[in-house]
C-alpha positions in Angstrom: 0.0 0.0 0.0 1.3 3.5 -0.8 1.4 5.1 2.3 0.8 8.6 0.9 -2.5 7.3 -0.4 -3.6 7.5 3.4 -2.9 11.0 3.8 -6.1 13.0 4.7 -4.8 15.8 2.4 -4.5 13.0 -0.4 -7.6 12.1 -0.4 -9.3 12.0 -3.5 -6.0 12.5 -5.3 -4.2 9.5 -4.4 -4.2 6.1 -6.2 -7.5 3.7 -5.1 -6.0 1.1 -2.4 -7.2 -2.4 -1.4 -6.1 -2.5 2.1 -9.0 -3.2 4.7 -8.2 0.0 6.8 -6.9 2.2 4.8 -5.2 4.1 7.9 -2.2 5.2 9.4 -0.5 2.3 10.8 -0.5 3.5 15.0 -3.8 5.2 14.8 -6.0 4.6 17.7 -9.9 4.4 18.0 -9.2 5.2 22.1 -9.9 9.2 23.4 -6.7 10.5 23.6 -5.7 12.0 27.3 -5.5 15.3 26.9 -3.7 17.5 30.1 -5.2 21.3 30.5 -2.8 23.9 29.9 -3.5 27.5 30.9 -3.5 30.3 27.9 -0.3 32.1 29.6 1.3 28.8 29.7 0.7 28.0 26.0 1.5 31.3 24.5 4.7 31.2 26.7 5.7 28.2 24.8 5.6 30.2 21.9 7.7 33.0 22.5 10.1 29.8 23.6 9.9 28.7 19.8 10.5 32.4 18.9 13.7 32.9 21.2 14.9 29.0 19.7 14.1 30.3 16.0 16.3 33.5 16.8 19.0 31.7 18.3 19.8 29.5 15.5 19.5 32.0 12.7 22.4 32.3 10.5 23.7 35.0 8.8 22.8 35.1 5.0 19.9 32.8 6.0 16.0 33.3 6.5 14.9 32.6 9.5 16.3 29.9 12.3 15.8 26.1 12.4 12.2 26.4 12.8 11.3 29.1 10.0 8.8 31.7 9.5 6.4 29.0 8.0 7.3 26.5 11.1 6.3 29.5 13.7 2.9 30.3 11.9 1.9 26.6 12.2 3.0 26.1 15.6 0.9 29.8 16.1 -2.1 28.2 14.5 -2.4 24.9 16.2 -2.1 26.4 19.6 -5.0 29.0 18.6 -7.1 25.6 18.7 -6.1 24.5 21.8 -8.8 24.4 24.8 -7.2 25.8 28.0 -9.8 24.0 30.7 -9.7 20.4 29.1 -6.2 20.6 27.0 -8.2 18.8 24.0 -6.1 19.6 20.7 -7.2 18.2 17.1 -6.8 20.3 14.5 -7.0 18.9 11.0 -4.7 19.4 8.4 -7.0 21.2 6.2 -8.4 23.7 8.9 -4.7 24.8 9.8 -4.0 25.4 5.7 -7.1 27.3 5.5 -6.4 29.4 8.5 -2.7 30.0 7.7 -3.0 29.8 3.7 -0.5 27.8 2.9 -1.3 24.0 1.0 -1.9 20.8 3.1 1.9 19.5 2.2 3.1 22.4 3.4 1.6 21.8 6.6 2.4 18.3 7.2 5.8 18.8 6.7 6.1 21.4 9.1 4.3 19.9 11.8 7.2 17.2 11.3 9.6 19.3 11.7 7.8 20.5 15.3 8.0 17.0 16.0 11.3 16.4 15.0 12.6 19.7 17.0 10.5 18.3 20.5 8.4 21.1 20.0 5.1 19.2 19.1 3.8 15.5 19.3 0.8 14.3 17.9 -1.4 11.1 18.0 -2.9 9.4 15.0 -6.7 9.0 15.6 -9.3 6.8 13.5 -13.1 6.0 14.3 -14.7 3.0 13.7 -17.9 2.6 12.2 -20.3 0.0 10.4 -20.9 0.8 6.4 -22.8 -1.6 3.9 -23.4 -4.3 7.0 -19.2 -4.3 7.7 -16.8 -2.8 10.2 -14.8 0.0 8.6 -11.9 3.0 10.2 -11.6 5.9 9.1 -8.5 8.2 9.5 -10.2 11.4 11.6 -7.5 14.4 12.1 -4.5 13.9 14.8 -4.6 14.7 18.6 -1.5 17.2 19.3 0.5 17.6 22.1 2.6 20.5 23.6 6.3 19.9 24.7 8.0 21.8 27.5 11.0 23.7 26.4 13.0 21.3 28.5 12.7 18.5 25.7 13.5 20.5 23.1 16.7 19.3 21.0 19.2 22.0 20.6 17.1 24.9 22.6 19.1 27.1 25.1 17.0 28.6 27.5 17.7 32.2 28.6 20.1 33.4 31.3 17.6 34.6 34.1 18.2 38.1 35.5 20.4 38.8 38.6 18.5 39.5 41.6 17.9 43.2 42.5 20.2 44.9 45.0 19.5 44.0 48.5 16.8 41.2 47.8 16.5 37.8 48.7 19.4 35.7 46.3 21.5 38.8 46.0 24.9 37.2 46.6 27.0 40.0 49.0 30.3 41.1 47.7 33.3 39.9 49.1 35.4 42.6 50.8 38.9 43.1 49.8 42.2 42.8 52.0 42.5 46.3 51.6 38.9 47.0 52.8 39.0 44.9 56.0 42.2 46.4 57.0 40.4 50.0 56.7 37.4 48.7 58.4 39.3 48.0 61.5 40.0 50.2 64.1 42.7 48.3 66.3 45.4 48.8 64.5 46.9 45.1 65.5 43.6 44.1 63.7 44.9 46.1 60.9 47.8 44.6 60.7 46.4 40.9 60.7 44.0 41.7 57.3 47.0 43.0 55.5 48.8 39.9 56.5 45.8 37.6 54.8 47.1 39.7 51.1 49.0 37.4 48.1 52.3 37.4 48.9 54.5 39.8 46.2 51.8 42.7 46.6 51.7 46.3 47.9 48.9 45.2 51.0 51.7 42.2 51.5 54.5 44.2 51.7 52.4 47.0 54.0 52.0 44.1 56.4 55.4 43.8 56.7 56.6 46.9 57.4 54.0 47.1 60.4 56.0 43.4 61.5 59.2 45.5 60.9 58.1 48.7 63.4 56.2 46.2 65.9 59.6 44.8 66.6 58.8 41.3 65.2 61.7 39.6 62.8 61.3 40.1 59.3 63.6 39.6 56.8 64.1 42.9 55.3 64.0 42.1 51.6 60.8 40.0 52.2 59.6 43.5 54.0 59.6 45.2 50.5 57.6 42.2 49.3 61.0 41.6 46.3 60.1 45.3 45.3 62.7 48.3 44.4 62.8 50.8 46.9 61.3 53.3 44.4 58.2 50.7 43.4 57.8 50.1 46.8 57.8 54.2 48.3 55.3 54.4 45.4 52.9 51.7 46.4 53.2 52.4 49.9 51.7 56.2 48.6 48.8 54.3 46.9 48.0 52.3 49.7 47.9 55.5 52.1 45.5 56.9 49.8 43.4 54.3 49.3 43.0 53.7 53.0 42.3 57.4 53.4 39.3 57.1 51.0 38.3 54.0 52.1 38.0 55.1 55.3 36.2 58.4 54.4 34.1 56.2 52.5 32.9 53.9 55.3 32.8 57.0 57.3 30.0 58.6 54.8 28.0 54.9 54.4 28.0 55.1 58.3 26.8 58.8 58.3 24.0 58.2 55.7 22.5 54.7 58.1 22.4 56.9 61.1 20.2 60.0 58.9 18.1 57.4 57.7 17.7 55.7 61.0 16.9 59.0 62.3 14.4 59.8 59.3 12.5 56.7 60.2 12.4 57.4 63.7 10.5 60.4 62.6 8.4 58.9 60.8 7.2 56.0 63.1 6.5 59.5 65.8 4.6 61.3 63.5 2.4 58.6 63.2 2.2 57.4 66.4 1.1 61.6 66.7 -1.2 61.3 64.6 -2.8 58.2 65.3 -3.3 59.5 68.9 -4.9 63.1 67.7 -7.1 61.3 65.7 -8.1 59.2 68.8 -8.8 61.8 70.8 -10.7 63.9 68.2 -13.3 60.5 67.8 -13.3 60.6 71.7 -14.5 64.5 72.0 -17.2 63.9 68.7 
């Protein structure tokens, strides 16, 4: 039997066959299970197939893997779906007519869904009696939905970062050199600068507080293998960014006490008014 012969497009066109059914090999006379899908769900599925179609378009090329003609099918058939009972069975000749393009055109994009993970589909038939004997006839296919996560070849997209100061928002790790500012005993100091990689200006810095605190230190290992020059010079930069480091933390700490202070008001001038407004309702 030619199988093309049992296409529902092809028929009428298609060479006369002799099988007894004349169906689909796989086709089912059972009700399909269908699972309800919400409308934001479906259409989010969609955009999925839109992102995946712009991801693999290449240069020089129209359209991605799926294809302008892929994304209007996949558009149609999910205009057919019902939300509350997920029931999905489109036939080929309804989504040609709605997306005007031919019947072949349509089966061999709905492959291609398929194919991609994006779509699956059921073969249906129904039974009946005709001339006193039992007969199936191919009926359209029941259609099925994928979750991105099947999809072959689909990325999904980098979520966001969390906002500033939410739940999730990793905190930044503080630098040697802003620990050591941080501190206010300067034997506290001393020990942040000592946690730097050896070979660098905080390294060295910790040194030369060894060096004046009386402990042993080997002089060259002081400088941290340094010129004296490279060393005066870092030993500047260091200054200055503990300066503004310090005037920094200094400001941070200003602007939590004025804000502390800002809500303090506010919680009194309601507490004010809540009480004014009591004992206005008391004298009425």
């Amino acid at each position: 039997m030619d199988a093309y012969a049992c296409l529902p497009f092809a028929a009428g066109a298609a060479r006369k066959t002799y099988a007894t059914w004349p169906v689909w090999s796989g086709s089912t006379t059972k009700e399909v299970p269908f699972k309800p899908m919400s409308r934001k769900a479906a259409w989010r599925l969609v955009r999925r197939a839109e992102d995946f179609d712009r991801q693999t378009r290449r240069k020089g090329c129209h359209g991605g893997i799926i294809g302008h003609l892929g994304l209007l099918v996949l558009r149609t058939i999910v205009s057919f779906l019902n939300y509350e009972s997920g029931r999905l069975y489109p036939s080929y000749e309804t989504i040609a007519r709605k997306t005007n393009v031919c019947q072949r055109t349509v089966a061999t994009k709905i492959a291609q869904l398929r194919d991609l993970g994006i779509l699956n589909w059921k073969r249906r038939c129904q039974s009946s009696w005709r001339d006193g004997r039992h007969v199936l006839e191919q009926t359209s296919n029941a259609y099925a939905l994928l979750p991105e996560t099947q999809w072959r070849g689909y990325r999904p997209p980098e979520p966001p970062p969390p906002d500033p100061g939410t739940w999730g928002d990793p905190k930044r790790v503080p630098s040697v050199l802003e620990e050591a500012a941080a501190e206010t005993d300067p034997r506290r100091k001393l020990q942040a600068l000592e946690l730097a990689e050896p070979r660098t200006l905080e390294a060295s810095l910790a040194n030369l507080g060894n060096a004046v605190a009386g402990r042993k230190v080997d002089p060259v290992a002081a400088l941290g293998g340094m010129t004296e020059e490279e060393w005066l010079a870092g030993h500047a930069e260091i200054a200055l960014q503990l300066e503004l480091e310090q005037a920094r933390q200094a400001e941070l700490r200003a602007a939590e006490a004025e804000a502390a202070q800002d809500a303090l008001a506010r919680v009194r001038a309601g507490a004010e008014a809540r009480r004014l407004k009591g004992d206005l309702a008391t004298k009425v």
